[in-house]
VOKELO-465628 format. One line per field, with one value per residue (C-alpha): residue in three letters; x, y, z. Coordinates in steps of 0.2 Angstrom, whole numbers, plus 2048, in hexadecimal, padded with zeros to 3 digits. Example, Ala and Ser with C-alpha at 12.3 -4.5 7.8 and 13.67 -1.06 7.14 Angstrom:
2
resn = [ALA  SER];
xx = [83E  844];
yy = [7EA  7FB];
zz = [827  824];
This chain:
239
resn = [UNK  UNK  UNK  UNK  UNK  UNK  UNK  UNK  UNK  UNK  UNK  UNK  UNK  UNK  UNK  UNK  UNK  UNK  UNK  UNK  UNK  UNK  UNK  UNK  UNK  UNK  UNK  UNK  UNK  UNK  UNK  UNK  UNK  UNK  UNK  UNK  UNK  UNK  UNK  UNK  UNK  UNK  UNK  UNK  UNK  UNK  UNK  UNK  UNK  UNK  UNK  UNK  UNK  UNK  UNK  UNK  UNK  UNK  UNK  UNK  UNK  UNK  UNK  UNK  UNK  UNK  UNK  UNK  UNK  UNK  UNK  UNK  UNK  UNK  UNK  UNK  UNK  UNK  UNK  UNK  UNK  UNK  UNK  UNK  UNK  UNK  UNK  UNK  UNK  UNK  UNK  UNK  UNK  UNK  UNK  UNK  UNK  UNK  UNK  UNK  UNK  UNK  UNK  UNK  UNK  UNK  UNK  UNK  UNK  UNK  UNK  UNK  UNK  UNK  UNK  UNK  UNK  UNK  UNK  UNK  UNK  UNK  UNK  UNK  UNK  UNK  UNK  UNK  UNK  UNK  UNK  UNK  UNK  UNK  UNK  UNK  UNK  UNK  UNK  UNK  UNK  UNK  UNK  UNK  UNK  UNK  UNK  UNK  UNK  UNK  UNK  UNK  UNK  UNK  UNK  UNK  UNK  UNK  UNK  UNK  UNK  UNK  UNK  UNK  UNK  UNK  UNK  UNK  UNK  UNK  UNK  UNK  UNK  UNK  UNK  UNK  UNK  UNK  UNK  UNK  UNK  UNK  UNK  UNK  UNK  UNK  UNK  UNK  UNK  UNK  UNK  UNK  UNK  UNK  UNK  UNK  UNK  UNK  UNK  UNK  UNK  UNK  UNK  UNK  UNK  UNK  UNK  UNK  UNK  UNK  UNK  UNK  UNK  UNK  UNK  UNK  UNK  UNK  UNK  UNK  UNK  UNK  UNK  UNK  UNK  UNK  UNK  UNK  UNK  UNK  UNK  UNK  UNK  UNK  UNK  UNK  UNK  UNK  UNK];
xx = [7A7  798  79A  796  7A2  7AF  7C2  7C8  7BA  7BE  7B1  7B0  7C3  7CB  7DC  7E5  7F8  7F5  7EA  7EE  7E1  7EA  7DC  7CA  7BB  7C3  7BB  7C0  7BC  7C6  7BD  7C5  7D1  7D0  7E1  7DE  7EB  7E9  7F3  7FA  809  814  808  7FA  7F5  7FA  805  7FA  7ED  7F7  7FB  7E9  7E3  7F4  7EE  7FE  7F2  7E2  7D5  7CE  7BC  7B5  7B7  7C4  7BB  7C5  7BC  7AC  7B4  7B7  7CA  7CA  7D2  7D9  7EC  7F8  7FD  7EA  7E7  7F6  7EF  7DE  7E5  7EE  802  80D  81B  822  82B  83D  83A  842  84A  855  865  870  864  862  853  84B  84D  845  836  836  833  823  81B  81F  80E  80C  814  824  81E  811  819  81F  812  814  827  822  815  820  82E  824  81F  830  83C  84C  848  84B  85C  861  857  86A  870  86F  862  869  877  867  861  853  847  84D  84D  839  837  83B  833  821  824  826  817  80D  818  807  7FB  7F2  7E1  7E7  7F9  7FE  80D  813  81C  821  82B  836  847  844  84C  840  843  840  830  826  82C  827  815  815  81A  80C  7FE  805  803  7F1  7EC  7F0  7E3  7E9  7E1  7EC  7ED  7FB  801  80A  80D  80F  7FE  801  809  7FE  7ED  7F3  7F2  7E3  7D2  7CC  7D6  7D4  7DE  7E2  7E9  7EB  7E0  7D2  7CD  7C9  7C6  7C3  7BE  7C2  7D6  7D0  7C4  7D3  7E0  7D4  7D1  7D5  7D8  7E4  7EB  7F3  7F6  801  803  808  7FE];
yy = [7CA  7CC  7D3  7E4  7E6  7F1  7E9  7F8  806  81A  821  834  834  843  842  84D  850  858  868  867  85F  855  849  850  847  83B  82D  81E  80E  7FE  7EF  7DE  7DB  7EF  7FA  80A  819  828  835  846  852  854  859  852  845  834  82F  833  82B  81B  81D  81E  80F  803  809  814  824  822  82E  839  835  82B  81A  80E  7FD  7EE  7DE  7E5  7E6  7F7  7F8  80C  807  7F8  7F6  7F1  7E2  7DC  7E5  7DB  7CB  7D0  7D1  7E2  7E6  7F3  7F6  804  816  810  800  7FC  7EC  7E4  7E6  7DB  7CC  7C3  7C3  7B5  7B9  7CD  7C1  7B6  7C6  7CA  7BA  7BC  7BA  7A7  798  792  783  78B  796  78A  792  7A3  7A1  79A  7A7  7B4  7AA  7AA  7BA  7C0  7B2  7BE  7BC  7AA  7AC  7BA  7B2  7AE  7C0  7CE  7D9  7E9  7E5  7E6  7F5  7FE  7F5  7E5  7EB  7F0  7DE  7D7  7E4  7DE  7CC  7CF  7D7  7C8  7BB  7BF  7BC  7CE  7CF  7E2  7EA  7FD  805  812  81C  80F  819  823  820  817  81A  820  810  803  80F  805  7F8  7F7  7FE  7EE  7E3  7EE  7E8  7D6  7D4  7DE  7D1  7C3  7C9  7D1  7E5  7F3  805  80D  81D  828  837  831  834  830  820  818  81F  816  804  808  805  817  823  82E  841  84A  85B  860  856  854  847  853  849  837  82A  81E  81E  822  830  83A  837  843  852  860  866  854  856  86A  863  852  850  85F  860];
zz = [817  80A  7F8  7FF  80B  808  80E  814  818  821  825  82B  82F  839  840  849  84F  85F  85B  848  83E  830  829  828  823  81A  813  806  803  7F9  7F5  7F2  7E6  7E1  7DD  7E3  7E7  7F2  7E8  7F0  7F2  802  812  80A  815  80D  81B  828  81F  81E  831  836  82A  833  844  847  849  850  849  856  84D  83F  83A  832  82F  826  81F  82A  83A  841  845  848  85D  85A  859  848  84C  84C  839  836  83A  830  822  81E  81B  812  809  811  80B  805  809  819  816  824  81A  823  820  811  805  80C  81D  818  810  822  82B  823  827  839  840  838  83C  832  82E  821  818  807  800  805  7FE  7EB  7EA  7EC  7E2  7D5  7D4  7D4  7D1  7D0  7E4  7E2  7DC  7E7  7F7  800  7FB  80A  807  807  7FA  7EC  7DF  7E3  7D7  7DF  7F0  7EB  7E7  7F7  800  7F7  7F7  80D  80B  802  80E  81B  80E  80F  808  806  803  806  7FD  801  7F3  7EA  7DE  7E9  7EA  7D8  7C7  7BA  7B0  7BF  7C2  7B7  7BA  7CC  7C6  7BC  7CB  7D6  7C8  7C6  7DB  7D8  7CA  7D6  7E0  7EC  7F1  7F0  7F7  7EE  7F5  7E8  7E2  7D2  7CB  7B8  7BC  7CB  7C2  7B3  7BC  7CB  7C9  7D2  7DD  7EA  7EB  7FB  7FD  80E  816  80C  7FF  7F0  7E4  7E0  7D3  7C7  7C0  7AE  7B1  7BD  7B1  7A6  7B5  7B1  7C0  7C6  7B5  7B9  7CA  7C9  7B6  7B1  7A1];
């Protein structure tokens, strides 16, 4: 992939459940080692967006390209094996496995015998990990829980990570905190798409963002210049 290719390119995106059209003429673009988030209220579009970009919806027309190679009719498992994983809504841990066994499961598509690596990366991004790698998984807190649910994302070695809201479910002190764990993964180089809507905190850690309201990406930009709309400000600031 060339310096100009986009990692993750929709183009012209329409998606439909049954007759109703839910995505329409969607496009966006994320570019290696970019954090960007797609902000927007319930019946917005952000979930259907992240279905048709993990191949779980297939756009009636338009495009969905990742590292160059267009992907809109190929199946998950293969976007997996690209390069692409999430961190899904809540979580979804396997609670009756321990930590290191959650973290095994997100490196499922490599071989066991490579993943040291994988397993210090992530240790050393979050060494309270380390510790609790023997405790079960669904005994942690929610910020915990978070932690383990982003380092079996990175246990594949994604060259792009979705979340999906990240904060839900979260206590507004570990909020930040899991923002601050979001930007240390980003810093390591890895490209996000972080689907909130939180719009003060995600647009204070992206680089642009992109807002949908019923189907329609209606504004977009960098983080710092739709932290000062006036229009996003009324909408998801509230000031």
């Amino acid at each position: 992939m060339d310096e100009t290719t986009p990692l993750l390119q929709l183009e012209g995106i329409n998606t439909y459940y049954g007759q109703i059209h839910i995505l329409q003429d969607s496009n966006m673009v994320i570019r290696e080692g970019e954090l960007v988030c797609l902000l927007g209220g319930n019946a917005s579009g952000k979930s259907t967006t992240l279905k048709t970009i993990l191949g779980i919806v297939r756009p009636r027309t338009g495009t969905v390209s990742l590292n160059g190679e267009d992907v809109t009719r190929v199946p998950t498992a293969h976007r997996i094996k690209r390069g692409m994983a999430i961190v899904p809504e809540n979580r979804r841990l396997f609670g009756p496995m321990t930590v290191r066994e959650n973290l095994e499961m997100g490196a499922y598509l490599r071989p066991k015998a490579d993943l040291r690596e994988e397993f210090d990366r992530v240790y050393e991004l979050f060494p309270l990990l380390y510790e609790r790698r023997s405790q079960l998984a669904g005994t942690l807190s929610g910020g915990e829980q978070q932690m383990v649910a982003m380092g079996r994302a990175l246990m594949s070695k994604p060259k792009l990570l979705l979340m999906d809201e990240p904060s839900m479910g979260l206590a507004p002190v570990l909020v930040e905190r899991s923002f601050e764990i979001i930007k240390q993964v980003n810093d390591a180089g890895v490209a996000m798409l972080v689907v909130e809507q939180n719009a003060n905190v995600s647009l204070s850690i992206a680089d642009r963002g992109y807002v949908l309201s019923t189907g329609r990406i209606v504004l977009e930009g960098r983080a710092e210049d739709l932290l000062e709309n006036e229009d996003l400000r009324k909408a998801y600031l509230g000031r």
